[in-house]
KETOR-190065 format. One line per field, with one value per residue (C-alpha): residue in one letter; x, y, z. Coordinates in steps of 0.2 Angstrom, whole numbers, always signed. Example, Ala and Ser with C-alpha at 12.3 -4.5 7.8 and 13.67 -1.06 7.14 Angstrom:
// KETOR-190065
code	a;s
px	+62;+68
py	-22;-5
pz	+39;+36
END
This chain:
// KETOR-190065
code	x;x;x;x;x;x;x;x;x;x;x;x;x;x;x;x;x;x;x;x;x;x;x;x;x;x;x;x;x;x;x;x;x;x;x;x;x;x;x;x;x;x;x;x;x;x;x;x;x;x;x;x;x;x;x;x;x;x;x;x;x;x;x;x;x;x;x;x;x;x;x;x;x;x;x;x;x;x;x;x;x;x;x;x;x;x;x;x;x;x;x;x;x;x;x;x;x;x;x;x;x;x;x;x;x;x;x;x;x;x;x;x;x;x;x;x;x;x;x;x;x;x;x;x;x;x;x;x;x;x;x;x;x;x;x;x;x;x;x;x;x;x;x;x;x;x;x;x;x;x;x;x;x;x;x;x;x;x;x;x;x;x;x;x;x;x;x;x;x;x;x;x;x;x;x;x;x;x;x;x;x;x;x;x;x;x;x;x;x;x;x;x;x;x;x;x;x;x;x;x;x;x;x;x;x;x;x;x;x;x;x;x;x;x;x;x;x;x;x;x;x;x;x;x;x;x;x;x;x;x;x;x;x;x;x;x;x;x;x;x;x;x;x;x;x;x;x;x;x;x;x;x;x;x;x;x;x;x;x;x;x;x;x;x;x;x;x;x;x;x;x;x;x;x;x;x;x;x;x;x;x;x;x;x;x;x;x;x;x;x;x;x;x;x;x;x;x;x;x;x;x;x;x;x;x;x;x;x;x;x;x;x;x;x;x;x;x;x;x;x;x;x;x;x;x;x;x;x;x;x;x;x;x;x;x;x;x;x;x;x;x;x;x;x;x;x;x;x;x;x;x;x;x;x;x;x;x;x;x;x;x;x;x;x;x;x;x;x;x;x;x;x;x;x;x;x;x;x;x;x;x;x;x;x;x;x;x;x;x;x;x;x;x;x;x;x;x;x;x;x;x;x;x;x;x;x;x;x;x;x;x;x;x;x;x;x;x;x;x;x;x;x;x;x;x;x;x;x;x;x;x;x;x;x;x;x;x;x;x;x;x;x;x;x;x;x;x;x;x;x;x;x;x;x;x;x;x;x;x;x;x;x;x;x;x;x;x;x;x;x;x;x;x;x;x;x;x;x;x;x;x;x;x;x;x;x;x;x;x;x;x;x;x;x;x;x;x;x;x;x;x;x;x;x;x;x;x;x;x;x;x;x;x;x;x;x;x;x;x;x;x;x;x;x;x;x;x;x;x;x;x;x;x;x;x;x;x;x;x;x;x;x;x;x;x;x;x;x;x;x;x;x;x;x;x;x;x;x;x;x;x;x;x;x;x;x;x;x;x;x;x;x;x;x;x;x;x;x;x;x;x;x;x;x;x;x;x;x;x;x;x;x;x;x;x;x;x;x;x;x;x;x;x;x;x;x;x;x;x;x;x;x;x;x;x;x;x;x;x;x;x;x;x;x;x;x;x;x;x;x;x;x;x;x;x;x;x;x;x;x;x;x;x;x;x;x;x;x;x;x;x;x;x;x;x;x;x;x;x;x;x;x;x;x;x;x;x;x;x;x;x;x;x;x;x;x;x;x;x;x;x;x;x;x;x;x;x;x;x;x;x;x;x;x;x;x;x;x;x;x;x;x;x;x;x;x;x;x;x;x;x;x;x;x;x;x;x;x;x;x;x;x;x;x;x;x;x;x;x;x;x;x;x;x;x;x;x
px	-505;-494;-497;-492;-477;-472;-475;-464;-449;-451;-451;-435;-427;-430;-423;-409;-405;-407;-392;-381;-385;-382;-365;-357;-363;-354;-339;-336;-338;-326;-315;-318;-314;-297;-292;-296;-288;-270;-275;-274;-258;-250;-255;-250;-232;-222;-234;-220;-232;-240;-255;-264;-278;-288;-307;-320;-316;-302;-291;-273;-271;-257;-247;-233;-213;-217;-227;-219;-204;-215;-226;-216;-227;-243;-252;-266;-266;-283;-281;-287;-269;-260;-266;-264;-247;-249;-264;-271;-289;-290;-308;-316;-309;-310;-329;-331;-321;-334;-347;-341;-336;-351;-362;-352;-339;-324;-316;-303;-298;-282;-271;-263;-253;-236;-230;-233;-246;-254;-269;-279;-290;-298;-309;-320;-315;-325;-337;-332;-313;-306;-289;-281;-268;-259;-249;-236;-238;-222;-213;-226;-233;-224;-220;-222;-240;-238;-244;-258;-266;-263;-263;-256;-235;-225;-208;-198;-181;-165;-158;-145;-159;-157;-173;-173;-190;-204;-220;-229;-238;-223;-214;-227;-230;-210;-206;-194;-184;-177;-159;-164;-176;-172;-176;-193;-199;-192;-195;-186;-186;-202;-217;-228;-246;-241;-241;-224;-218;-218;-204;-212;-207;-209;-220;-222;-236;-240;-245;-248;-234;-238;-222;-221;-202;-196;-183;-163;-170;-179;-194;-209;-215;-234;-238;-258;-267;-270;-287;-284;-273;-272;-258;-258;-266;-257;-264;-277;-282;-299;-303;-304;-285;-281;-291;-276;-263;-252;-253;-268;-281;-295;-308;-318;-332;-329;-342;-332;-341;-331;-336;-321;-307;-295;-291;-275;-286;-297;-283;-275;-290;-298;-315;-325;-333;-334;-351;-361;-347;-338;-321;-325;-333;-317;-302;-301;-287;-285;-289;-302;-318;-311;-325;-318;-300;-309;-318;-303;-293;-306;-309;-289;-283;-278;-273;-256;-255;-251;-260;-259;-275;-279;-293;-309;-317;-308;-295;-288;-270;-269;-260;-259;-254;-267;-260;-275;-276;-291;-296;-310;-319;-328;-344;-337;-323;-318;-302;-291;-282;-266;-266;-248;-246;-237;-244;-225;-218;-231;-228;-210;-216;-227;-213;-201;-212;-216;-197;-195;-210;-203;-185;-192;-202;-188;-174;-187;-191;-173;-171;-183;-180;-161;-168;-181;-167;-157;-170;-175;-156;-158;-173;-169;-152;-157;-170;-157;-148;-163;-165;-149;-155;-172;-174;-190;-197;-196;-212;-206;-199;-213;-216;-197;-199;-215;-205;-192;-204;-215;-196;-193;-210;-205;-188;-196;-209;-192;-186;-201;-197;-178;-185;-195;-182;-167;-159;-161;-148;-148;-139;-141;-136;-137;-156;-166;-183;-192;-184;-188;-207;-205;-203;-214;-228;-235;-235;-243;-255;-260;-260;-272;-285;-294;-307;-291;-281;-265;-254;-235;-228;-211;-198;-188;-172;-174;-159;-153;-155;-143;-157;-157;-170;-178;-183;-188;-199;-207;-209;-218;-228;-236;-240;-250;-258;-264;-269;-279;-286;-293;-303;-314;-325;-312;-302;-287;-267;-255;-235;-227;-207;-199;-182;-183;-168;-169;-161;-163;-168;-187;-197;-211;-220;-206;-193;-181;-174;-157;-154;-149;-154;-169;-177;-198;-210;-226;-241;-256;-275;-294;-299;-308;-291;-285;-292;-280;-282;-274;-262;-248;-250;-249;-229;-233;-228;-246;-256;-269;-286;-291;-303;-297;-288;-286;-269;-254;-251;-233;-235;-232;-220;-208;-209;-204;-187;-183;-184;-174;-162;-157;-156;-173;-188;-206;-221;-242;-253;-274;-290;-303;-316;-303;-290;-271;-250;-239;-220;-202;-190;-170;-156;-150;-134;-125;-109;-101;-107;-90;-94;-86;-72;-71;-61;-57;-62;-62;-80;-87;-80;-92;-92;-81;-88;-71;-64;-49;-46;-48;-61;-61;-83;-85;-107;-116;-133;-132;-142;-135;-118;-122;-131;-115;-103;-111;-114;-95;-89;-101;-91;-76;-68;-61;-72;-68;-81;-81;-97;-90;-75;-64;-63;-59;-44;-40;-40;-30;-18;-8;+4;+5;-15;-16;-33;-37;-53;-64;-82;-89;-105;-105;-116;-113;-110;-92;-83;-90;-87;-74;-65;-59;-56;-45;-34;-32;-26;-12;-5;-13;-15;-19;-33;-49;-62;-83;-94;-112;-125;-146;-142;-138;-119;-118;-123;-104;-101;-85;-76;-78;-70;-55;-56;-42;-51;-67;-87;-103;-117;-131;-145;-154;-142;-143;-132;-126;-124;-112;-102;-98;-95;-80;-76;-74;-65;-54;-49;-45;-32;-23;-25;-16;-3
py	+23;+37;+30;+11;+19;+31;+14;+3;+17;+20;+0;-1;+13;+1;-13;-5;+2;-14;-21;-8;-8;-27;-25;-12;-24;-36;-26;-18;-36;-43;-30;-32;-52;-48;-34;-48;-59;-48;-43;-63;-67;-49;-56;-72;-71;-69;-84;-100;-113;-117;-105;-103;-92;-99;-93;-103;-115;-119;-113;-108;-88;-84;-94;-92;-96;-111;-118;-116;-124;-141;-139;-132;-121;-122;-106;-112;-129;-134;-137;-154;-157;-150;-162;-176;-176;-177;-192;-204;-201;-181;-180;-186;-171;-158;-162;-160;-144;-135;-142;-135;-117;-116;-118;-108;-102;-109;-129;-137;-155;-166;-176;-187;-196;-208;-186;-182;-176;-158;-145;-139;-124;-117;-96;-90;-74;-63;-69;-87;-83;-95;-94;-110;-113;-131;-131;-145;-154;-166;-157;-157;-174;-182;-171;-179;-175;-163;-170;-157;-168;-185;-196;-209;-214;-207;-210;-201;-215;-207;-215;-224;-231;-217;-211;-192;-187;-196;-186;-187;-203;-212;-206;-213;-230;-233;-226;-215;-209;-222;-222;-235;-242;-259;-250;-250;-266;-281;-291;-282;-279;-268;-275;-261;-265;-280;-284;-280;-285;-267;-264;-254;-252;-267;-277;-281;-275;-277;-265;-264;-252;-241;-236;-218;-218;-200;-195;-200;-215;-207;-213;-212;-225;-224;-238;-242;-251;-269;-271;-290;-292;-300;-289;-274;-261;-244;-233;-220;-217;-220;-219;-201;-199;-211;-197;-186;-202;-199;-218;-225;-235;-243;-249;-266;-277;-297;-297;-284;-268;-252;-247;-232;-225;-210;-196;-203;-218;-208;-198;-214;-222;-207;-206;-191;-205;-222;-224;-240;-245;-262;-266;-277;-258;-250;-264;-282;-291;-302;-316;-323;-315;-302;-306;-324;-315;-303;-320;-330;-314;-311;-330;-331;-339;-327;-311;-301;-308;-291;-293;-281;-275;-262;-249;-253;-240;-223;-230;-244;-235;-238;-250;-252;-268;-270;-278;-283;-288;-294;-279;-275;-287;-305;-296;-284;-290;-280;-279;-265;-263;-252;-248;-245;-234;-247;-241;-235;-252;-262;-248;-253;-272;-270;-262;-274;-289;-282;-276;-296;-299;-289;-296;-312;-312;-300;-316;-327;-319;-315;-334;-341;-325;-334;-349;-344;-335;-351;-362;-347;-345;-365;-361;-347;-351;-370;-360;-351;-365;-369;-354;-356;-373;-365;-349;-342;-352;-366;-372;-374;-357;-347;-359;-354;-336;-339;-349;-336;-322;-331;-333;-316;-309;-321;-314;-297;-306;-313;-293;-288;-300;-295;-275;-279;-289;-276;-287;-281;-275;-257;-246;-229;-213;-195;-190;-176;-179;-167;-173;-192;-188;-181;-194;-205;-191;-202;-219;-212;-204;-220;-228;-218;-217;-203;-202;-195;-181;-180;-165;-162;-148;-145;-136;-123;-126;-146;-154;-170;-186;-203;-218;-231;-223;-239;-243;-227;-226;-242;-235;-219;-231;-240;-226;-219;-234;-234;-219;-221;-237;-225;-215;-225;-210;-199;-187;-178;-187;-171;-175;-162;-161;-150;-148;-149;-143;-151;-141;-153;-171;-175;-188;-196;-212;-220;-217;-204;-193;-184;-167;-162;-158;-169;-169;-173;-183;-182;-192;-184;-190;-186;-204;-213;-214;-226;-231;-225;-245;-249;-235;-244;-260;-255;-257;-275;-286;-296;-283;-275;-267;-273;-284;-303;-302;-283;-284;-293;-283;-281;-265;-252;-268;-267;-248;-247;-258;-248;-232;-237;-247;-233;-221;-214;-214;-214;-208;-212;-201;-204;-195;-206;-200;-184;-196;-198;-192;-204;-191;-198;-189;-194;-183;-173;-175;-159;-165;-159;-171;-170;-171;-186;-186;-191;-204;-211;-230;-245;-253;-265;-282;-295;-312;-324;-339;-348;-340;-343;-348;-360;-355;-364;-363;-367;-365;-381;-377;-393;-385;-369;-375;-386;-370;-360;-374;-378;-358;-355;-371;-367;-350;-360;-359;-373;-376;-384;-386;-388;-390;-381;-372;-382;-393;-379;-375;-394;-392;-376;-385;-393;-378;-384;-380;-365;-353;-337;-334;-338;-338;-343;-343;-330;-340;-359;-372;-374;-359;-346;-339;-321;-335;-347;-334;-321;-339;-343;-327;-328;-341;-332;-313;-308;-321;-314;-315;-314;-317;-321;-323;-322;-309;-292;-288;-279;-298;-301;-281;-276;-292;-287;-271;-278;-291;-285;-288;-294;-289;-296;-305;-305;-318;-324;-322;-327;-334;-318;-309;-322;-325;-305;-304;-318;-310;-293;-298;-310;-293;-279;-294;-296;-275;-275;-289
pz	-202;-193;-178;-184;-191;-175;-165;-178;-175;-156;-155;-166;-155;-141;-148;-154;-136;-128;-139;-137;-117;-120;-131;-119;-102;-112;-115;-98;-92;-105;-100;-79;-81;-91;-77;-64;-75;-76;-57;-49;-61;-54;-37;-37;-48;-27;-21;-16;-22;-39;-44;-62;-67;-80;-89;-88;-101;-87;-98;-89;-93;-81;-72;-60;-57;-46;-59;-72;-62;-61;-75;-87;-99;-97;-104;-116;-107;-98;-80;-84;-94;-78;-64;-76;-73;-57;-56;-70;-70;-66;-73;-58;-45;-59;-62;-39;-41;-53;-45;-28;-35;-46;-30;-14;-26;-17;-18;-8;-9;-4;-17;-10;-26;-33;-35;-17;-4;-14;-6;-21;-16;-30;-30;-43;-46;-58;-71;-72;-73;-56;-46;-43;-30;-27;-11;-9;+7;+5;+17;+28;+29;+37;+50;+68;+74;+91;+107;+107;+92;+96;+111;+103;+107;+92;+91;+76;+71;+62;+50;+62;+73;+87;+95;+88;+96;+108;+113;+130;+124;+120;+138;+148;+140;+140;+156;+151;+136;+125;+114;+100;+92;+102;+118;+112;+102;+107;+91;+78;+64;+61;+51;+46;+52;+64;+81;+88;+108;+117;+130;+145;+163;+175;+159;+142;+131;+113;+101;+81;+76;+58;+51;+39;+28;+27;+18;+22;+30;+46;+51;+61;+73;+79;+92;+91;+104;+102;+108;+102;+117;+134;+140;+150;+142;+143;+127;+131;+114;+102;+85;+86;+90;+74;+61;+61;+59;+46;+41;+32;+43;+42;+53;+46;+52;+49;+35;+26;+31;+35;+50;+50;+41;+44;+33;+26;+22;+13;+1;-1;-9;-15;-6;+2;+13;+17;+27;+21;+9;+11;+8;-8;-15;-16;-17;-27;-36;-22;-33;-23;-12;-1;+13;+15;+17;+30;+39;+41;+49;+59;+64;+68;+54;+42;+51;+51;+33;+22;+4;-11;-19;-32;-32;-41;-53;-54;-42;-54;-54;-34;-27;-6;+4;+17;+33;+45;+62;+76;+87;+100;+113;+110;+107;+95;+86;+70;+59;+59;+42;+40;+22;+14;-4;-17;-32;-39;-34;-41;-57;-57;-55;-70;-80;-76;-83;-97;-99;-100;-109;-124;-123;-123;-136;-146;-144;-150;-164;-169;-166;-177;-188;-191;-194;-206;-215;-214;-221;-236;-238;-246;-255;-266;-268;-275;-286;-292;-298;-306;-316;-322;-333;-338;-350;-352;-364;-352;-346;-329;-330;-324;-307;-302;-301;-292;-277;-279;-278;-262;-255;-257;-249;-234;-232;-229;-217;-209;-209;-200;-184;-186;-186;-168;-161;-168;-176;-193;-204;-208;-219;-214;-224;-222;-226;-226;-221;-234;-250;-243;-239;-257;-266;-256;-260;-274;-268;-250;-259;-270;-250;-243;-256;-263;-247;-238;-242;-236;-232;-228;-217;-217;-207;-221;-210;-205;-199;-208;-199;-203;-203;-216;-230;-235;-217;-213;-228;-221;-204;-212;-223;-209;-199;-214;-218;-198;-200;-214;-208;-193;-206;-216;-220;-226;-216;-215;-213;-210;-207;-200;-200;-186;-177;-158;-145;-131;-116;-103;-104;-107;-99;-107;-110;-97;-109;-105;-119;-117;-120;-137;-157;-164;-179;-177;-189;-183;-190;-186;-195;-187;-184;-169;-157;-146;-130;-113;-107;-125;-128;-118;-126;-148;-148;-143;-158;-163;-153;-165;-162;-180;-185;-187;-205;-206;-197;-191;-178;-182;-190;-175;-166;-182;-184;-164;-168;-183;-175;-158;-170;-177;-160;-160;-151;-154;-145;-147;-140;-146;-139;-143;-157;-158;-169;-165;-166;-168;-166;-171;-162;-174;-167;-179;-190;-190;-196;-215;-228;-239;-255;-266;-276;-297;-296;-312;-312;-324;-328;-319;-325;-327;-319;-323;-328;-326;-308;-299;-282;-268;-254;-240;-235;-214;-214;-198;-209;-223;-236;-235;-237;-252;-260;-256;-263;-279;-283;-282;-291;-304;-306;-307;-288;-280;-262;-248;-237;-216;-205;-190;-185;-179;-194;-204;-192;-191;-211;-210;-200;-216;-220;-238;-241;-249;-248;-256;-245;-230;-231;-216;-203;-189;-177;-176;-163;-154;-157;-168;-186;-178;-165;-177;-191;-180;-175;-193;-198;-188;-197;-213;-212;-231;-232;-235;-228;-229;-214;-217;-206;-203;-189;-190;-196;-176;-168;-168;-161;-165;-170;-190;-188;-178;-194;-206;-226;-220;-226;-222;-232;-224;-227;-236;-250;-269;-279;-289;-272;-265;-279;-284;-263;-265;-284;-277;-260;-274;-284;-270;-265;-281;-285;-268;-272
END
């Protein structure tokens, strides 16, 4: 039994050391890594390109100046983050990276990107802890290759078109030194990746001529042998000389094999090899099968024909125009492809359509939107007149507040396309974001349901904004509801307030945002994201990635209108299965908000059933005009009415007519409601004056306020809202009389 027991403590005493030899092992180490850690930042804080040290989590730790100069902060950031501001699908290299340092401890690799050429040598260093250096290469690449590497004529073009530079290569196939760029190809001007007539001593030669823009418009001019020729051949160069080729080439069998590529080729399309891989394996978009394209080149009938094609796979953000032409002997013909990097102007390209897409589809929705308004401008306003011959008691009574009602929800349907299009009429105040966020606590809470809790985070010194509260209270609303929608087994909704200075501008999502002081809402919940591919496409108006019936796909379209409307700027970003931010940047409003005098004032009168006053009513819509006519006789005004402008000033034209006020359309055919008004007025300067109009009060810009005694009625209007409008127009004259 003492023994057992002598056993059990010697056992324990063991145990017990072990751990503590463990926990100090562990400890030394954890100290030894951050030493390295401080070590590598200390070392690489005078290096002149970007360098990071990061754990093994790939977690930046240190980073220095040159880094932060292109990155901006990036301590805390994964190294993942970094280079994705540099390519589009990062995961990929950072996956070959650990790999390699995992298994020799060292990585480098070429990026060759839309951001420039970049080395990225990566060391471990310590236990999992890794330096990471990323040397840019833009000055560098498209430096002239020396004679030394290449046997191939290289001519380097300033931007005048003199000859700056020729290697060996070039002197001996030209015969000399030229002056121009005419001295040397006879067909100008240069097609990259064509066969171009060569000007050479005593004869003529061909050659494919690979062009490289520099910067300041120089260039460099590499002439490669066409083998497809019957001409002299003067080149003394293989495929060998081409590797180091600062233009992209490939090497392709008529079936569509590649037989060859260089290394440019290589970075441009981002392979580590191309043996046994066929051209259909790493382009497409052609439209049709690339090996019949390959075929007819090869047979004669379709070569020196540049087409652009995008990477497949991991490559889907590359675009290059491949120009092919026939190369080698009968036996062995083959194609030989000089690739060209357009992935930023087929960016711009995409940009642009979509640029147009949107404005398209914004003028017809603010089309039909002032047409709709037209047409509901007629319906309520007849209702009205209904109303006023039925009390409550009536049987009908109870059908006319339901067409009022369904007219009314259509009006804010109408609103929605007017918010996309930013059209819409806003009336923006000074707000401050926590006391609006406040009093919509109850109804959002009510929204989201008691699965989802939702919290508010606010900045104790928020700025004030000048937005119009209703619409912005929209705007917050849909994003909640989204946001909710994305959580249908509960979660978490947090809406965060901040203030943001901007110090210089920021560029993000393509949208450039200009230094200054902003106010941030930001949206966040813990649902299943959105998809990268379908990121870019949500602001789209009818876009949803609801199921059929669930959404309009207007939500995020009218949200996007308000918030530009009104001078903002809105951002998505979304991690699928991680959830999704949606951030509203408003600049702030930093100027006094005086507060408002007590002005000692009469109450309001009510309307007269028995008005006076003659108006003269100029609306090209019929029922709109009969609405407006009847509603004001019916409060005792005298109308005359005109279907366009010029027969209101072909009315106005007998000086004996007198009228008290002009209520007329904005946009109509002929001359338009501002034109014919500021032309009367001159005849008539204390006329009043109401514009109304389905648009927004800014589709006339700044015609109103050059208006003396005008406002603006938007529609759809009722019948109380025009006639205290004319009634109240009516009074400031006579109080000014």
């Amino acid at each position: 039994m003492i023994a057992l027991r002598y056993g059990l403590l010697i056992a324990g005493g063991i145990s017990l050391l072990l751990a503590l030899l463990l926990a100090a092992r562990y400890l030394v180490l954890g100290r030894l890594n951050e030493d390295l850690t401080a070590a590598a930042t200390l070392l690489i804080a005078k290096d002149a390109d970007s360098a990071f040290v990061t754990d093994a989590a790939c977690i930046v730790q240190g980073a220095n100046g040159p880094s932060h100069a292109r990155f901006g902060q990036t301590i805390g950031q994964s190294m993942r983050q970094v280079l994705g501001t540099l390519m589009a699908q990062p995961d990929g290299l950072m996956q070959r990276v650990k790999e390699r340092v995992a298994a020799g401890g060292h990585s480098k690799e070429d990026i060759v990107t839309r951001s420039g050429h970049f080395r990225l040598s990566v060391s471990a260093i310590g236990d999992g802890a890794m330096l990471w250096r990323l040397d840019d290469l833009e000055d560098t690449r498209y430096a002239p290759l020396g004679t030394a590497n290449i046997n191939l004529p290289h001519l380097q073009i300033s931007a005048t078109g003199t000859v700056a530079q020729i290697n060996d290569a070039a002197r001996r196939l030209l015969g000399g030194r030229p002056k121009t760029l005419s001295d040397v190809i006879e067909d100008l001007p240069v097609r990259a990746g064509q066969v171009h007539k060569i000007k050479t001593t005593g004869n003529r030669t061909t050659a494919v001529v690979a062009e490289v823009t520099g910067r300041g418009g120089e260039c460099d001019i590499y002439l490669l042998p066409d083998t497809g020729t019957t001409a002299p051949r003067k080149f003394n160069a293989g495929w060998d000389a081409i590797e180091d080729l600062p233009v992209p080439l490939m090497k392709i069998s008529p079936d569509g094999e590649i037989l060859a590529s260089n290394r440019e080729a290589r970075q441009l399309l981002n392979l580590q090899d191309t043996a046994g891989k066929r051209m259909a394996d790493v382009l497409d978009g052609l439209g049709r099968p690339i090996n019949d394209w390959l075929r007819e080149a090869a047979e004669g009938r379709g070569g020196n024909v540049s087409q652009f094609l995008r990477g497949r796979s991991e490559n889907q953000d590359t675009f290059v125009q491949v120009t092919l032409n026939i190369s080698g002997e009968t036996a062995d013909t083959h194609l030989i492809a000089v690739l060209n990097d357009v992935t930023e102007l087929k960016t711009l390209e995409a940009q642009f359509v979509q640029s147009q897409k949107m404005q398209a589809i914004g003028q017809l929705a603010g089309g039909v939107a002032h047409d709709f308004n037209n047409l509901l401008t007629a319906i309520s306003g007849h209702c009205d007149l209904l109303l006023l011959r039925h009390d409550e008691g009536d049987q009908n009574y109870g059908d006319l507040i339901q067409i009022h009602q369904n007219a009314n929800r259509a009006a804010s349907l109408v609103g929605q396309l007017l918010a996309f299009s930013r059209k819409q009429n806003l009336q923006p105040e000074i707000i401050d974001l926590r006391d609006t966020l406040s009093d919509l606590t109850h109804l959002l809470n009510r929204l989201v349901g008691e699965k989802v809790t939702l919290l508010l985070n606010h900045d104790p010194a928020l700025a004030q904004i000048k937005a119009d509260r209703r619409q912005l209270e929209q705007v917050l609303m849909n994003l909640v509801v989204n946001a909710r929608d994305a959580m249908p087994k509960g979660g978490e909704i947090r809406v965060v307030t901040e203030n943001l200075s901007l110090k210089t501008q920021m560029v993000k999502d393509r949208a450039i945002v200009p230094p200054g002081e902003y106010v941030v809402v930001k949206v966040i919940d813990e649902g299943h994201g959105i998809p990268a591919e379908k990121l870019p496409k949500i602001f789209e108006p009818f876009y949803t990635t609801k199921r059929v019936g669930e959404g309009t796909g207007l939500g995020l379209s009218t949200a996007y209108g308000i918030v530009k409307q009104t001078g903002g700027y809105i951002f998505a970003e979304s991690e699928v299965d991680k959830g999704t931010q949606f951030s509203l940047l408003f600049p702030s409003y930093d100027l006094p908000v005086a507060e408002p005098l007590e002005v000692a004032t009469s109450a309001p009168q009510p309307i007269n059933t028995e008005a006076e006053g003659v108006v003269l009513l100029v609306e090209d819509e019929a029922p709109v005009r009969a609405f407006a006519s009847r509603a004001l006789r019916l409060r005792g005004y005298t109308v005359l009415e005109a279907d366009c402008a010029e027969a209101a000033l072909e009315m106005l034209n007998d000086t004996e007519l007198g009228v008290d006020i002009f209520v007329t359309d904005v946009i109509m055919p002929g001359m338009d409601g501002p034109t014919w008004v500021r032309e009367a007025l001159v005849d008539r300067p204390d006329t009043k004056v109401v514009f109304v109009s389905g648009y927004a009060e800014d589709a006339f810009g700044d015609d109103q306020s050059r208006i003396p005694n005008s406002v603006f009625l938007p529609k759809p209007f009722s019948l109380n809202a025009l006639t205290q409008t004319v009634q109240g127009q009516l009074q400031d004259r006579r109080m000014t009389a």
